[in-house]
VEXNU-791047 format. One record per atom (N, C-alpha, C, O): chain; atom name; z negated, x negated, y negated. Coordinates in nm, 4 decimals. Atoms other than C-alpha are relative to their C-alpha. Example, Ala and Ser with C-alpha at 12.3 -4.5 7.8 and 13.67 -1.06 7.14 Angstrom:
['A', 'N', [0.0000, -0.0890, 0.1190]];
['A', 'CA', [-0.7800, -1.2300, 0.4500]];
['A', 'C', [0.0000, -0.0900, -0.1200]];
['A', 'O', [-0.0665, -0.1936, -0.1181]];
['A', 'N', [0.0060, 0.0820, 0.1190]];
['A', 'CA', [-0.7140, -1.3670, 0.1060]];
['A', 'C', [-0.0730, 0.0770, -0.1090]];
['A', 'O', [-0.0899, 0.0261, -0.2198]];
// end
This chain:
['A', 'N', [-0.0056, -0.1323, -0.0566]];
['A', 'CA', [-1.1695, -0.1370, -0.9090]];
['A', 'C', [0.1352, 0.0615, -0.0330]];
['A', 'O', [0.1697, 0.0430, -0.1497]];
['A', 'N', [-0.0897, -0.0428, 0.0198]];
['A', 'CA', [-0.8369, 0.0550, -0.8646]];
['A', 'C', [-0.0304, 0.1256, 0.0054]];
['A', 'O', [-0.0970, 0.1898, 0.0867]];
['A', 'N', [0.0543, -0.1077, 0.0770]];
['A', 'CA', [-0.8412, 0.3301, -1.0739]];
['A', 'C', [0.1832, 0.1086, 0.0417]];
['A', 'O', [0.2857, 0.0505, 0.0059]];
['A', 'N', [-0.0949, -0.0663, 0.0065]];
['A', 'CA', [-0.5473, 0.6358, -0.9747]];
['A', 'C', [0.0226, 0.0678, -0.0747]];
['A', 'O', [-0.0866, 0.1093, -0.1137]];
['A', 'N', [0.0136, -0.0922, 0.1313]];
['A', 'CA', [-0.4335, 0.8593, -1.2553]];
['A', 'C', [0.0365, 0.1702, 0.1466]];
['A', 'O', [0.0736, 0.1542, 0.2628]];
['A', 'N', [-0.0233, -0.1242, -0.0812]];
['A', 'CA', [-0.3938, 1.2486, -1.0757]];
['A', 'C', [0.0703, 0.0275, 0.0547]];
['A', 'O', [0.1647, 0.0528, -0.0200]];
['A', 'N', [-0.1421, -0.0019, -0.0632]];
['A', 'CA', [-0.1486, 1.2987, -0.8333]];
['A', 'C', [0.0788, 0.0922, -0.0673]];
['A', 'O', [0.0247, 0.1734, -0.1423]];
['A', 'N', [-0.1243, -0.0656, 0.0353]];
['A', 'CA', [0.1837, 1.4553, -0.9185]];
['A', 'C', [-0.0313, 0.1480, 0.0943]];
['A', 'O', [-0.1047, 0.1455, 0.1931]];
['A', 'N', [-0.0025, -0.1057, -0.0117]];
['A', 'CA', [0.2376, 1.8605, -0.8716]];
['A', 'C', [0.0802, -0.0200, 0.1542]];
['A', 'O', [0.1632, -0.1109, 0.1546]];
['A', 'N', [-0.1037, -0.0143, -0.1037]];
['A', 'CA', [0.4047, 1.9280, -0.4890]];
['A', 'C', [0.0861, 0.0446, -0.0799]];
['A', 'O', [0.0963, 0.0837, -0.1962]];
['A', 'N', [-0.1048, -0.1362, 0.0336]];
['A', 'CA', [0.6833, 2.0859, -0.4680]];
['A', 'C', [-0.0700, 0.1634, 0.0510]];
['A', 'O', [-0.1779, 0.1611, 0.1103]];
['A', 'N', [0.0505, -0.1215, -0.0633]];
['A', 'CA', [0.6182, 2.4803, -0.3759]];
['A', 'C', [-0.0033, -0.0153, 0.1347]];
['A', 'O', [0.0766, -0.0803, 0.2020]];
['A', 'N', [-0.0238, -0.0396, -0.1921]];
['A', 'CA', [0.5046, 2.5918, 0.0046]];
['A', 'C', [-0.0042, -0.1570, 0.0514]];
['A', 'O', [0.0665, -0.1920, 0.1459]];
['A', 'N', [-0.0453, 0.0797, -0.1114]];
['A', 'CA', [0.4382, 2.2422, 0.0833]];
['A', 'C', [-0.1488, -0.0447, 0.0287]];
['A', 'O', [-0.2410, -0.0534, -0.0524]];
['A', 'N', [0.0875, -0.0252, -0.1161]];
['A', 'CA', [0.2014, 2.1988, 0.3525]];
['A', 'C', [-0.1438, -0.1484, -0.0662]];
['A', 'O', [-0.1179, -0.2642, -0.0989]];
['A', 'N', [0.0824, 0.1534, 0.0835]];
['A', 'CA', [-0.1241, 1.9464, 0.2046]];
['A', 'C', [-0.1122, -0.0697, 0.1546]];
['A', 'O', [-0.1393, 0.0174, 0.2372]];
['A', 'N', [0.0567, 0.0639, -0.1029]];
['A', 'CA', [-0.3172, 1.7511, 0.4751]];
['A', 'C', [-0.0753, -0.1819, -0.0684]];
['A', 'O', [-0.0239, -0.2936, -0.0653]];
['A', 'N', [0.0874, 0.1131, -0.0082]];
['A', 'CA', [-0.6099, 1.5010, 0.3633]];
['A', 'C', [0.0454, -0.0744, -0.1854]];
['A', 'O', [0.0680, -0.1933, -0.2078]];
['A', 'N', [-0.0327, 0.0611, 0.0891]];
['A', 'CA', [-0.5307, 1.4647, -0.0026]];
['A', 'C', [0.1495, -0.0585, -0.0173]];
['A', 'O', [0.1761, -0.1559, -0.0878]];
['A', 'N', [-0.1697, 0.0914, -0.0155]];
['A', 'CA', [-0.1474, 1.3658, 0.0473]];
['A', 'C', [0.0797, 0.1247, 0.0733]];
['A', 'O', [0.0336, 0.2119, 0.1470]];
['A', 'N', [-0.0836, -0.1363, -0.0473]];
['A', 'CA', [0.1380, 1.6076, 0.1271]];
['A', 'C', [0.0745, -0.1142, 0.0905]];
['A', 'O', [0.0983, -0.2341, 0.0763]];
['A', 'N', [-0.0866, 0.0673, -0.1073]];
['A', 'CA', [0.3310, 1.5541, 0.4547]];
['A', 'C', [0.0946, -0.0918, -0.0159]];
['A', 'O', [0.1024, -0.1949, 0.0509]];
['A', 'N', [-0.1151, 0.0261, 0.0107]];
['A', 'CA', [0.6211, 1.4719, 0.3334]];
['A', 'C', [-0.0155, -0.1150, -0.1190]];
['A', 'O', [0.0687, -0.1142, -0.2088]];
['A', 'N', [0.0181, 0.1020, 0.0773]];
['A', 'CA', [0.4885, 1.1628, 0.1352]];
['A', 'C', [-0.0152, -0.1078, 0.0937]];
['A', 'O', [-0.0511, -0.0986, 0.2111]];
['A', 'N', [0.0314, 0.1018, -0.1097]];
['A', 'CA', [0.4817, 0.8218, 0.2566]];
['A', 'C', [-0.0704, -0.0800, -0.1173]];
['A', 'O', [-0.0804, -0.0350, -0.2315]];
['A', 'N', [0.1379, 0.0629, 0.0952]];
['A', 'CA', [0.2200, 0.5406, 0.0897]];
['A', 'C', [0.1088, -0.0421, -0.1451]];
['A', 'O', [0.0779, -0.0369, -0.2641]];
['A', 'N', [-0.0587, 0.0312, 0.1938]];
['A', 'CA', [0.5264, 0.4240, -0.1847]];
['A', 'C', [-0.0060, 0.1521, -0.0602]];
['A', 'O', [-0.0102, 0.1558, -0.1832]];
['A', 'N', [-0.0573, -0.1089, 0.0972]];
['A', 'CA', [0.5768, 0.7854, -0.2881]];
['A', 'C', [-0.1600, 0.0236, -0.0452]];
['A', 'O', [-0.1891, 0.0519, -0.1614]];
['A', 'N', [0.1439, -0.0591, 0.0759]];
['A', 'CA', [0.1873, 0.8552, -0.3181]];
['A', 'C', [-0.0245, -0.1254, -0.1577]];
['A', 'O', [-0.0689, -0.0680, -0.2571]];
['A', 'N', [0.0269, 0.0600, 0.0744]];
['A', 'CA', [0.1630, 0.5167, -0.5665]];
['A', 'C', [0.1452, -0.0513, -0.1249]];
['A', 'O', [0.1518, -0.1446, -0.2050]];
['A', 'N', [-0.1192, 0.0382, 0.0842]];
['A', 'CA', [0.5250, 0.5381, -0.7407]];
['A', 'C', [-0.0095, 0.0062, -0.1169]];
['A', 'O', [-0.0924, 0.0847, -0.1632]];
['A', 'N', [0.0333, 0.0081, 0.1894]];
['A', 'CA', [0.5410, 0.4782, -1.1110]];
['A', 'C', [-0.0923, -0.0726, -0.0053]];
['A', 'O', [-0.1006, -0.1148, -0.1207]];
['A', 'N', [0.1103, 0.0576, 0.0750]];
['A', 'CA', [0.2180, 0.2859, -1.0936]];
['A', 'C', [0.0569, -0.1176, 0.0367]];
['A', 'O', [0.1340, -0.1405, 0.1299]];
['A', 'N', [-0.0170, 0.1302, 0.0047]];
['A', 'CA', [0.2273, -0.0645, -1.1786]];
['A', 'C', [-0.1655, -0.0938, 0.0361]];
['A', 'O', [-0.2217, -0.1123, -0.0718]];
['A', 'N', [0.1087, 0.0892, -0.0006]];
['A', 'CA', [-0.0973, -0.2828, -1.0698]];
['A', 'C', [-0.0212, -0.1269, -0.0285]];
['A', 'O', [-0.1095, -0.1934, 0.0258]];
['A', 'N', [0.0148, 0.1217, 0.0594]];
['A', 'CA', [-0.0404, -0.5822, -1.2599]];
['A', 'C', [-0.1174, -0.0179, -0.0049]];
['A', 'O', [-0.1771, 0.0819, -0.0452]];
['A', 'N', [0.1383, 0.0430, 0.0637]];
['A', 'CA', [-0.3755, -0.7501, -1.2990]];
['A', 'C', [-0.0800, 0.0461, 0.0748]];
['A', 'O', [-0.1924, -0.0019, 0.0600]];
['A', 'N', [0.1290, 0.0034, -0.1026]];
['A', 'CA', [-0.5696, -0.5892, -1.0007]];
['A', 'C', [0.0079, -0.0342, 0.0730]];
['A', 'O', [0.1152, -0.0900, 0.0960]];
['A', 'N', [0.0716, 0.1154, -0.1679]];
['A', 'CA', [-0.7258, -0.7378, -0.6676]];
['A', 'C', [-0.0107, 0.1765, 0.1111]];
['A', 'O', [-0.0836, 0.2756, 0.1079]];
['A', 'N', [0.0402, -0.0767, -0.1128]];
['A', 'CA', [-0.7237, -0.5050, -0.4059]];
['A', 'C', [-0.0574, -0.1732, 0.1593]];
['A', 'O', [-0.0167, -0.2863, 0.1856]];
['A', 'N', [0.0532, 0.0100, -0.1260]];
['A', 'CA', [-0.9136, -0.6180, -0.0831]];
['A', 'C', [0.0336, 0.1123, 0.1304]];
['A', 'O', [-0.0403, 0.2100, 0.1189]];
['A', 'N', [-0.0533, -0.0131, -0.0694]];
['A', 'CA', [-0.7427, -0.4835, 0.2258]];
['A', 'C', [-0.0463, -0.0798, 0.1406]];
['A', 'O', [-0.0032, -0.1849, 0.1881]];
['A', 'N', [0.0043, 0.0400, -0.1783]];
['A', 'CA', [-0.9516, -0.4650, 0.6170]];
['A', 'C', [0.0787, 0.0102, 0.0562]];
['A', 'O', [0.1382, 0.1068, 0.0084]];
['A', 'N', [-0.0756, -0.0358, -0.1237]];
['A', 'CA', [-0.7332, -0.4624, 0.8951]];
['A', 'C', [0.1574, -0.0285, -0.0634]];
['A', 'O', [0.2493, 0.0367, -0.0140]];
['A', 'N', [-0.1151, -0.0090, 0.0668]];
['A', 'CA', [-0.4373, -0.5580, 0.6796]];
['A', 'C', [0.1112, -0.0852, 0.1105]];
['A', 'O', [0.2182, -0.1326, 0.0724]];
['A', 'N', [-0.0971, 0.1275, -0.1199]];
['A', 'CA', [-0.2578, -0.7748, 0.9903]];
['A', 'C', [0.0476, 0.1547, 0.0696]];
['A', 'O', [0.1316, 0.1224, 0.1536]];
['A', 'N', [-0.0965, -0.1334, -0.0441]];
['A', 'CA', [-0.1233, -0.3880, 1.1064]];
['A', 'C', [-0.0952, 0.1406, -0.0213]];
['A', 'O', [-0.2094, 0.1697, -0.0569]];
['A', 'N', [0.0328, -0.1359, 0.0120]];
['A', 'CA', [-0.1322, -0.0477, 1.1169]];
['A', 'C', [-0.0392, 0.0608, -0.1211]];
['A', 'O', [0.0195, 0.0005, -0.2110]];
['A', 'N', [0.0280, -0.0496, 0.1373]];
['A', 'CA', [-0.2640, 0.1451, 0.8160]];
['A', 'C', [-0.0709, -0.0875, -0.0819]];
['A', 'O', [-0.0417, -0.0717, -0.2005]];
['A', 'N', [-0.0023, 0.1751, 0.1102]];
['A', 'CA', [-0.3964, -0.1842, 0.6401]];
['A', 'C', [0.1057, -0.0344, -0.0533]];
['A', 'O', [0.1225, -0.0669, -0.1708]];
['A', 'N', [-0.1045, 0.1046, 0.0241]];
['A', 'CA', [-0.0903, -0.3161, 0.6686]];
['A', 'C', [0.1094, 0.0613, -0.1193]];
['A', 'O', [0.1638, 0.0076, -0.2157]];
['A', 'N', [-0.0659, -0.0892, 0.0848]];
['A', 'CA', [0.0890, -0.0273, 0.5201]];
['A', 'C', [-0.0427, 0.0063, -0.0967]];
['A', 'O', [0.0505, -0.0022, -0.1767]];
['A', 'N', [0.0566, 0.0602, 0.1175]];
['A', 'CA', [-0.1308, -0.0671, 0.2395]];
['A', 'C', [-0.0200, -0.1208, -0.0862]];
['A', 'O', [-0.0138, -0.1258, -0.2091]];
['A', 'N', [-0.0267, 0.1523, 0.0344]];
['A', 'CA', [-0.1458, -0.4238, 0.1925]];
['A', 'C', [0.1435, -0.0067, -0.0193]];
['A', 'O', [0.1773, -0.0423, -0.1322]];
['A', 'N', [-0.1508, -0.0195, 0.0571]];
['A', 'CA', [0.2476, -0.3835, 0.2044]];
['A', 'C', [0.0339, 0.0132, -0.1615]];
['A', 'O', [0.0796, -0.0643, -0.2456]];
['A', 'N', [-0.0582, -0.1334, 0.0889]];
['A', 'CA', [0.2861, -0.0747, -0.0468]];
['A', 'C', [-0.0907, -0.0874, -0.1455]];
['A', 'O', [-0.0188, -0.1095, -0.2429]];
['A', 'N', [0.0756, 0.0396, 0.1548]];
['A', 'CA', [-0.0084, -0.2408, -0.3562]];
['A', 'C', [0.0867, -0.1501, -0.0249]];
['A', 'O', [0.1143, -0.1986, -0.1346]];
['A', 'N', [-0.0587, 0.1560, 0.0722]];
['A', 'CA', [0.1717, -0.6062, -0.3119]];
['A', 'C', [0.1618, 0.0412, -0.0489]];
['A', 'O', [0.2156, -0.0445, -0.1190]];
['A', 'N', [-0.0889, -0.0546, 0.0608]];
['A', 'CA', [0.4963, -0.3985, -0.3934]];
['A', 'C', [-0.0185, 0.0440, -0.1693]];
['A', 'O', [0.0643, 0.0463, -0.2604]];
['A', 'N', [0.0277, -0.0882, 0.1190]];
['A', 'CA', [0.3131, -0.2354, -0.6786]];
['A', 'C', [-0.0283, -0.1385, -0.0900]];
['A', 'O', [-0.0556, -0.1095, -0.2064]];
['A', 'N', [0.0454, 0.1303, 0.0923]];
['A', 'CA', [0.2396, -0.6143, -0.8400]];
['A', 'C', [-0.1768, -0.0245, -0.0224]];
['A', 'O', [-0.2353, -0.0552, -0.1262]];
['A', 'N', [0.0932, -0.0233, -0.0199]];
['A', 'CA', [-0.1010, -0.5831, -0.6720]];
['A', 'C', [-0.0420, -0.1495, 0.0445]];
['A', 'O', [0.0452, -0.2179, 0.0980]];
['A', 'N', [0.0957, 0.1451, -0.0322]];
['A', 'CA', [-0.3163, -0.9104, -0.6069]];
['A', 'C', [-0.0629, 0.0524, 0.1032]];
['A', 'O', [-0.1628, 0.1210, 0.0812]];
['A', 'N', [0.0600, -0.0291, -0.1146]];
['A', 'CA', [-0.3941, -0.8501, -0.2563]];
['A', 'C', [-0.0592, -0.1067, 0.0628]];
['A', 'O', [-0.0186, -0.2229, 0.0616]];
['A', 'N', [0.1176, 0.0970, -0.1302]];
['A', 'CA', [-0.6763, -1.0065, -0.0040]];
['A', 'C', [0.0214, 0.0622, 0.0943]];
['A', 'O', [0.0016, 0.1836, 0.0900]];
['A', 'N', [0.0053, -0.0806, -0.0591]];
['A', 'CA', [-0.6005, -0.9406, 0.2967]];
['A', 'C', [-0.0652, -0.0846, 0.0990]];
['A', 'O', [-0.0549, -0.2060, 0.1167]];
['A', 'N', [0.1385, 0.0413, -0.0627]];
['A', 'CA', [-0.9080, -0.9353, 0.5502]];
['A', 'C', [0.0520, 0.0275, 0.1512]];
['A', 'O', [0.0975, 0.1386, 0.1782]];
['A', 'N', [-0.0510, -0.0060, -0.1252]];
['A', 'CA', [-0.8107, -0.9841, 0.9061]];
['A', 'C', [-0.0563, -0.0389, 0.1090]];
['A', 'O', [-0.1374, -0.1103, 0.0500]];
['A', 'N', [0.1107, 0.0666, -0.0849]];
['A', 'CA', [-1.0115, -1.1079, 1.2368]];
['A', 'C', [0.0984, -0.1066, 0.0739]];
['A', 'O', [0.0478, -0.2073, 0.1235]];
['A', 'N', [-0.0489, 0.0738, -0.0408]];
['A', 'CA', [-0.6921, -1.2616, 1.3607]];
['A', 'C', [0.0923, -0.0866, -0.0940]];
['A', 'O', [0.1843, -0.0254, -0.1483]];
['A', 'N', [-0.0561, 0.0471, 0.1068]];
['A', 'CA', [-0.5586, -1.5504, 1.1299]];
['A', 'C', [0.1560, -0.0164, -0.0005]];
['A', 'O', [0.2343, -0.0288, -0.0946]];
['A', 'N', [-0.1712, 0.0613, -0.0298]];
['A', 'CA', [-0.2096, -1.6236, 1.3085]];
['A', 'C', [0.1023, 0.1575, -0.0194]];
['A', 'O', [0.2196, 0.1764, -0.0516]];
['A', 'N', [-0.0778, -0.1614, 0.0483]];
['A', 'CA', [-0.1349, -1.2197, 1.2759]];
['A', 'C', [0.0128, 0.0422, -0.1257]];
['A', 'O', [0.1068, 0.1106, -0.1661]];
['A', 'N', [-0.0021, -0.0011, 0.1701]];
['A', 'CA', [-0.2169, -1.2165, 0.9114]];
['A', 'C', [0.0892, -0.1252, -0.0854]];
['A', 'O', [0.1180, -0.1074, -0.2037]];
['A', 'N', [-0.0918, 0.1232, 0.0568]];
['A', 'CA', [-0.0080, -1.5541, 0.8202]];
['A', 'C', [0.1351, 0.0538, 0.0192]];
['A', 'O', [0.2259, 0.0591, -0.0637]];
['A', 'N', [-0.1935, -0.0641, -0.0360]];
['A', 'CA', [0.3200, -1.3940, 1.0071]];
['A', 'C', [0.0169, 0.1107, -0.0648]];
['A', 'O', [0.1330, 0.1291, -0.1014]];
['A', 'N', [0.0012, -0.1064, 0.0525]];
['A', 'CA', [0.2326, -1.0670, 0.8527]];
['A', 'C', [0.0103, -0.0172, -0.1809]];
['A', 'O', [0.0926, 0.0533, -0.2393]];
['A', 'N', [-0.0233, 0.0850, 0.0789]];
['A', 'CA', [0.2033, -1.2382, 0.5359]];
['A', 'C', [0.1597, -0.0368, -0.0567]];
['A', 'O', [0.2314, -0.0057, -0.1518]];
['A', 'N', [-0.1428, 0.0331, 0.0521]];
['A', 'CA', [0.5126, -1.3978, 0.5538]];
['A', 'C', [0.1119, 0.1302, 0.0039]];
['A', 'O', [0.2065, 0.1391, -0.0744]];
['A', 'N', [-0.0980, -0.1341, -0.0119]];
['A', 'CA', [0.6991, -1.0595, 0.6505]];
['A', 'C', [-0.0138, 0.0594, -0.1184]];
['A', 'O', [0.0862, 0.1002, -0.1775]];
['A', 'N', [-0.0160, -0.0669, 0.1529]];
['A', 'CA', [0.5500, -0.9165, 0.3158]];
['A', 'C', [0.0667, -0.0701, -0.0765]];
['A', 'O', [0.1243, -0.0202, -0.1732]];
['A', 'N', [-0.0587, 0.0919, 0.1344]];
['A', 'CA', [0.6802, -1.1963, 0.1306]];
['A', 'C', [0.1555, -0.0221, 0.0014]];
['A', 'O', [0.2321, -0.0438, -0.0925]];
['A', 'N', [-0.1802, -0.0159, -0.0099]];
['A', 'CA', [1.0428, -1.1888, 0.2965]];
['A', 'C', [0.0491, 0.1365, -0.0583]];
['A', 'O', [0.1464, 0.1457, -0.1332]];
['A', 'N', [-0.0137, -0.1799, 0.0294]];
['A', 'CA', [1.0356, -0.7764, 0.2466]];
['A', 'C', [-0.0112, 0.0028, -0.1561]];
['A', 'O', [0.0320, 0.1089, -0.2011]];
['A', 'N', [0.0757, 0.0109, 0.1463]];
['A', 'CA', [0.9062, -0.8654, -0.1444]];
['A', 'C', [0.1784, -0.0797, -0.0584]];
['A', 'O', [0.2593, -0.0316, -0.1377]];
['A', 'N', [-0.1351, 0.0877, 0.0819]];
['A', 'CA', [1.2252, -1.1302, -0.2267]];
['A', 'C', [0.1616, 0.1104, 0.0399]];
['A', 'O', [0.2678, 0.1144, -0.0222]];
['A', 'N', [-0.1503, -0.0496, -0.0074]];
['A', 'CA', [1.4930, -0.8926, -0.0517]];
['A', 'C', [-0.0158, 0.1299, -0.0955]];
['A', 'O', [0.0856, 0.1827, -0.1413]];
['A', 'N', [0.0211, -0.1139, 0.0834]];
['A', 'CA', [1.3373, -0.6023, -0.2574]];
['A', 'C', [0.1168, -0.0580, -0.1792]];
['A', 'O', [0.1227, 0.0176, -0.2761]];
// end
């Protein structure tokens, strides 16, 4: 189970929408954390907001599964995290 510690203070006047301020993108909501040692499981991780997630936790040193219906979109997607991971 991935456990978050409390999000960080906005800045003032800034606009909040769904637990997450606008002006955040998925690295800035999980920056500083390190997930060495957990498993995330990740639906839809072959695009769109999966993917952006499955991205952003295998950045964080996250042990990702990622659950997909199409296998040849998740292998290329796959490899794009893993090229995006070595130029990091």
């Amino acid at each position: 189970m991935l456990h978050l510690s409390p999000e960080p203070q906005p800045p003032p006047n800034t606009p909040k929408h769904h637990n997450f301020y606008i002006d955040e993108d998925s690295h800035g909501i999980v920056k500083n954390k390190d997930f060495t040692g957990y498993r995330a499981i990740v639906v839809g991780a072959n695009r769109g907001l999966g993917l952006e997630i499955a991205r952003t936790l295998a950045f964080r040193n996250c042990h990702v599964i990622m659950a997909c219906r199409d296998v040849g979109q998740a292998q290329s997607v796959l490899v794009s995290i893993q090229n995006e991971m070595v130029k990091y």
